[in-house]
C-alpha positions, 0 to 999 in steps of 0.5 A, a space after each residue: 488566758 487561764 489566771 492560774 498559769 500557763 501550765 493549767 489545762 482548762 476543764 470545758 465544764 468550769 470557766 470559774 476562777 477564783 478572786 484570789 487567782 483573779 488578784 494575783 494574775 492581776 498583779 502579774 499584769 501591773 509589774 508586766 505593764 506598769 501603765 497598764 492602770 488596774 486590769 479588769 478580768 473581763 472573761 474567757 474561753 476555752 479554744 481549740 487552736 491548730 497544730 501541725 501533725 508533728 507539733 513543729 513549727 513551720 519555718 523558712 521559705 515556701 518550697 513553691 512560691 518564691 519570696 514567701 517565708 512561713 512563720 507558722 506556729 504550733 498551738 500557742 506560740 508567741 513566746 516564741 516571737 521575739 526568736 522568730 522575729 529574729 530568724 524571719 529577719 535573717 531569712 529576708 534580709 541575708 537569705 539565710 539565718 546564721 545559727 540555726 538550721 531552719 531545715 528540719 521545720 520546712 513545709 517541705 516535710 509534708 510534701 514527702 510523707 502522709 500526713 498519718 505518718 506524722 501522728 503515729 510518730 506523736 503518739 511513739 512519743 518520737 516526735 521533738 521540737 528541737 528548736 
């Protein structure tokens, strides 16, 4: 996590923050979790993480094995669960989520196109996340 915000793209050469940056992030974390007592930022790394070639999730049933149901993200995610909470639950216990078209991020997708196919589509900039 970068003390500088989400939007901050790490640079590999600089692990560096600031006490000011440390200070403040530290201050989101107490009103976040107010029992959290006092944070102690104990360091970091930069990671990569993966990504499906068309940077969408993959959601919904498997199109192979029965009773399985994919939740996968793209990249970093997980402000994203409480969504996914919602749509997995639907998808288990109705069969079906009530709002949402799950179809677009199927795993089936990459059954019928080579996987190229998605990056060129990326890199036109034609690919969207919809959800």
């Amino acid at each position: 996590m970068n003390p500088a915000g989400a939007d901050i793209i790490y640079d590999a050469s600089n692990y560096a923050v600031t006490h000011q940056q440390l200070a403040h992030y530290g201050e989101k974390v107490r009103d976040r979790f107010l029992s959290i007592g006092s944070p102690i930022y104990a360091g970091g790394y930069v990671s990569y993480f993966d990504i499906t070639p068309d940077l969408k999730f993959i959601l919904g049933p498997d199109s192979e094995l029965p009773n399985l149901i994919h939740c996968l993200g793209e990249g970093q995610a997980l402000k994203y669960a409480p969504i996914f909470g919602d749509l997995m639950s639907e998808l288990i216990l109705e069969g079906r989520t009530k709002e949402f078209d799950l179809s677009e991020f199927s795993i089936r997708r990459f059954a019928t196109k080579p996987l190229d196919k998605f990056w060129k589509a990326k890199n036109q900039h034609v690919a969207e996340n919809t959800l």
